[in-house]
PABALUM-72479 format. One line per field, with one value per residue: residue number from 1; residue in one letter; z, y, x of N, C-alpha, C in turn. Coordinates in steps of 0.02 Angstrom, whole numbers. Each point is the difference from the previous one (the first is absolute). Layout:
<pts>
resi <- [NUM | ...]
resn <- [A | ...]
n.z <- [Z | ...]
n.y <- [Y | ...]
n.x <- [X | ...]
ca.z <- [Z | ...]
ca.y <- [Y | ...]
ca.x <- [X | ...]
c.z <- [Z | ...]
c.y <- [Y | ...]
c.x <- [X | ...]
</pts>
This chain:
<pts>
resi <- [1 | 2 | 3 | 4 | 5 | 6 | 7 | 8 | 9 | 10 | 11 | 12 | 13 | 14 | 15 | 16 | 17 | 18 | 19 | 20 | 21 | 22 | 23 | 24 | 25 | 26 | 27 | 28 | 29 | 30 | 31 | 32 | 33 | 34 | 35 | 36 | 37 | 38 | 39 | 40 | 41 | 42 | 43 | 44 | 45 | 46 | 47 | 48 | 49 | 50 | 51 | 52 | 53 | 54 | 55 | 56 | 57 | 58 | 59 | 60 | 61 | 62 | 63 | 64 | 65 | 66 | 67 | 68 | 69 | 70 | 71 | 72 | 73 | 74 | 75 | 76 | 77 | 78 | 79 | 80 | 81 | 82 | 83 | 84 | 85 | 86 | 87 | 88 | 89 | 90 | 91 | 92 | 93 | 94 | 95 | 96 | 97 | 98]
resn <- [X | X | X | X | X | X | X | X | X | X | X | X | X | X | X | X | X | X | X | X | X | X | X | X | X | X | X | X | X | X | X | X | X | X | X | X | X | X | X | X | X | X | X | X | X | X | X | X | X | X | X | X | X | X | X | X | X | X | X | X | X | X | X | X | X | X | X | X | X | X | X | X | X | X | X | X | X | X | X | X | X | X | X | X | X | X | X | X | X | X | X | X | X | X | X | X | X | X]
n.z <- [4134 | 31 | 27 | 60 | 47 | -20 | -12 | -39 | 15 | -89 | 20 | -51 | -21 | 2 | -59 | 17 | 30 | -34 | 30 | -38 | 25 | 23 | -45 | 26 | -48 | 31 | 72 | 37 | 53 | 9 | 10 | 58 | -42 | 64 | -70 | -31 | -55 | 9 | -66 | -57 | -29 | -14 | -17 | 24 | 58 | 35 | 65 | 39 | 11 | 31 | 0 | 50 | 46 | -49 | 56 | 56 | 8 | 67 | 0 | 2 | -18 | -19 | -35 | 23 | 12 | 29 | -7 | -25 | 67 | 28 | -35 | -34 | -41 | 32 | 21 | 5 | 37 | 8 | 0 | 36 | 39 | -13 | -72 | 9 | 52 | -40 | -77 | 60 | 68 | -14 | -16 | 42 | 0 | -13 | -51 | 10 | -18 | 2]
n.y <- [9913 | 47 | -52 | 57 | -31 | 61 | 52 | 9 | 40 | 23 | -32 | -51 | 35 | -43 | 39 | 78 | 20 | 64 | 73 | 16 | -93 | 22 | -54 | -38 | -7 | 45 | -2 | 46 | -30 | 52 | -3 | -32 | 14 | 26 | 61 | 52 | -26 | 45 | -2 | -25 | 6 | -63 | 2 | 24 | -39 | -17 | 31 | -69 | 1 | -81 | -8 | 7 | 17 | 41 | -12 | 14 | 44 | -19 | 51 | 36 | 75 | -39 | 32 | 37 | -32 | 43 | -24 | -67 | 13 | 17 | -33 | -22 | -17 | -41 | -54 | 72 | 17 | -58 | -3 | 66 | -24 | 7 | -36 | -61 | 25 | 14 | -32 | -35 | 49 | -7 | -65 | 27 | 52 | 63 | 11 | 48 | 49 | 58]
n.x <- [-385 | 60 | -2 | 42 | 52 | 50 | -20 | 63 | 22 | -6 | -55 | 13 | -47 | -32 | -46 | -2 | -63 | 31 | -23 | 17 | 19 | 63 | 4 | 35 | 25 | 29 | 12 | 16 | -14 | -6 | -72 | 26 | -49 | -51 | -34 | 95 | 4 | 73 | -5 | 46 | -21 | 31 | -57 | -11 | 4 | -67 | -6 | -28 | -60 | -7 | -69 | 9 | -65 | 20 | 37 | -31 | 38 | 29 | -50 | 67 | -7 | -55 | -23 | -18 | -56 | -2 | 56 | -29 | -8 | 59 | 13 | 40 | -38 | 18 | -43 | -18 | 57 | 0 | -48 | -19 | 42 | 74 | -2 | -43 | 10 | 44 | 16 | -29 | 7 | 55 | 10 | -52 | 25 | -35 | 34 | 22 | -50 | 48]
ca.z <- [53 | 27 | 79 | 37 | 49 | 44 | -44 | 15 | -34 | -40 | -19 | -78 | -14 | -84 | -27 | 40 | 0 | 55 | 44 | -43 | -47 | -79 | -8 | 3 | -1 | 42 | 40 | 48 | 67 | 13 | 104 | 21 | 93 | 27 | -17 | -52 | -39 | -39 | -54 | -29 | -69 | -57 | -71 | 18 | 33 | 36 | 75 | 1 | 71 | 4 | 79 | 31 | -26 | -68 | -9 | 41 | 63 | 38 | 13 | 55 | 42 | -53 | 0 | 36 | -56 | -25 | -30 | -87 | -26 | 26 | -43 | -70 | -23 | -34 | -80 | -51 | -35 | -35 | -80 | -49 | -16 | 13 | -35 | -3 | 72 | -4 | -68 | -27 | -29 | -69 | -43 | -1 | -11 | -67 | 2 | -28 | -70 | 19]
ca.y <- [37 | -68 | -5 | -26 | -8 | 48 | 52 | 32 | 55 | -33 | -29 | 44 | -26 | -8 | -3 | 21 | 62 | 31 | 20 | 20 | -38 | -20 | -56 | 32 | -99 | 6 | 56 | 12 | 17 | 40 | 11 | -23 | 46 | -34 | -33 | 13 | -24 | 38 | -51 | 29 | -20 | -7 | 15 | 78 | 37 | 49 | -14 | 0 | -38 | -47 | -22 | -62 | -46 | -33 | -45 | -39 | 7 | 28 | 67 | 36 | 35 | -5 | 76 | 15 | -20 | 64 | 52 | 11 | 48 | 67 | -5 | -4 | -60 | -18 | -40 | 17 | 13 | -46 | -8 | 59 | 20 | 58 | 75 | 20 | -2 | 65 | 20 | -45 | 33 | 26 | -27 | 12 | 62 | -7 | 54 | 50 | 28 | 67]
ca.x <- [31 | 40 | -4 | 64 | -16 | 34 | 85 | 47 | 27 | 49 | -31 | -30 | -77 | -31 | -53 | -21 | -50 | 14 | -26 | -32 | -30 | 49 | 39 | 81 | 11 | 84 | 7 | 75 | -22 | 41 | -3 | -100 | -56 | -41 | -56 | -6 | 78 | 16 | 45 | 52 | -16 | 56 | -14 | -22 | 52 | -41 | -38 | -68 | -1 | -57 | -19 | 10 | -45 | 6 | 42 | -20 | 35 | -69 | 18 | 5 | -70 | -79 | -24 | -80 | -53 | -36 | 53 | -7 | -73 | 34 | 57 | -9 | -33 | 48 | -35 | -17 | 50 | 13 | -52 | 14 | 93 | 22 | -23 | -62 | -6 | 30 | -42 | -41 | -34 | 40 | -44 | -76 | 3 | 2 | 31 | -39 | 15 | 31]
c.z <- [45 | 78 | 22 | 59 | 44 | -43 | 56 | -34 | -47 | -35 | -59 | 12 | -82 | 10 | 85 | 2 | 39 | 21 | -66 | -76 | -74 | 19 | -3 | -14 | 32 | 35 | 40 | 73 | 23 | 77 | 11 | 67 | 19 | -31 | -75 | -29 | -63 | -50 | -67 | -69 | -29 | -70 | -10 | 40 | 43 | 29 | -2 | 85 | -1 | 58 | 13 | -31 | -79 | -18 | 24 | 75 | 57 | 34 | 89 | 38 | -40 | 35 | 45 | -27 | -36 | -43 | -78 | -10 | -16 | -50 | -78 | -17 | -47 | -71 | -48 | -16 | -25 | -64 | -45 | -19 | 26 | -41 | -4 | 54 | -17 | -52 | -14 | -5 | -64 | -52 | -26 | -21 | -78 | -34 | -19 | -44 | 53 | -58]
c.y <- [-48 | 5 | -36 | -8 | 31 | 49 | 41 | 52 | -47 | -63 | 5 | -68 | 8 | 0 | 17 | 46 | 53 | 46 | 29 | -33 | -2 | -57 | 21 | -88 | 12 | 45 | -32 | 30 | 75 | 22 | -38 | 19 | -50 | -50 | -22 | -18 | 72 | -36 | 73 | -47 | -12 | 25 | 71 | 54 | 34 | -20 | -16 | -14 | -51 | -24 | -75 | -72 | -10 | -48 | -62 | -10 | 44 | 56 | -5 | 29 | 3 | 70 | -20 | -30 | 91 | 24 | -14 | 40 | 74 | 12 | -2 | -76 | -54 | -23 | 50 | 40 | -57 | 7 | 54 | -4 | 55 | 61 | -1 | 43 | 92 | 27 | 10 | 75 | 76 | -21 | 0 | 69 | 2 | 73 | 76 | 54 | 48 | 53]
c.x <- [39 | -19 | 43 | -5 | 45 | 18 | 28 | 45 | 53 | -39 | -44 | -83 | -7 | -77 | -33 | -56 | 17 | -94 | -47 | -30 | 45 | 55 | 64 | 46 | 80 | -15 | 65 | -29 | 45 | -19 | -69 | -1 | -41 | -53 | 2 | 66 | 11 | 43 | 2 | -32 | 62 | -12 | 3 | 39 | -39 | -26 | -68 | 0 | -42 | -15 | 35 | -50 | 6 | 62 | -16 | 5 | -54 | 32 | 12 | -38 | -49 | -32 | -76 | -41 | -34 | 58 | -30 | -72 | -4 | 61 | -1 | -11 | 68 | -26 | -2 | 51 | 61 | -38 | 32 | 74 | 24 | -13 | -74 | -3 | 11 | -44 | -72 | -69 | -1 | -43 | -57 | -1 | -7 | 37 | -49 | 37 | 9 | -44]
</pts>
């Protein structure tokens, strides 16, 4: 993972984690917010968003200490993915006879 020490809109990153734990080795900075970098997949052509802190960079406004209690668990949606995150309970189902 790369760690920088400013981005800026137009700015391309290599071998990045975006929010949901998928590798991206080209992105294209397209807006940065407070806590969060919006980038453009060269390969792909598609929007992810990455935290700050996974670049390295120090967040603007850092959220509440109660907000990850009250919120969605990042770690484990890094683990699962984007399609684990969606599929995943699809998968366990088993089909039935009509």
């Amino acid at each position: 993972m790369e760690k920088v020490k400013e981005v800026k809109c137009g700015n391309v990153l290599f071998n990045v984690v975006d929010i949901f734990g998928n590798q991206h080795e080209e992105c294209r900075v397209t807006e940065v917010y407070k806590n969060t970098v919006a980038v453009l997949d060269t390969d792909k052509q598609t929007s992810w968003i990455i935290h700050k802190k996974d670049l390295g960079l120090e967040m603007e406004a850092p959220n509440p200490k109660n907000w990850a209690n009250s919120h969605f668990d990042l770690a484990t949606t890094k683990k699962l993915g984007i399609d684990g995150g969606i599929n995943h309970r699809f998968e366990k189902c088993t089909a039935r006879k009509l």
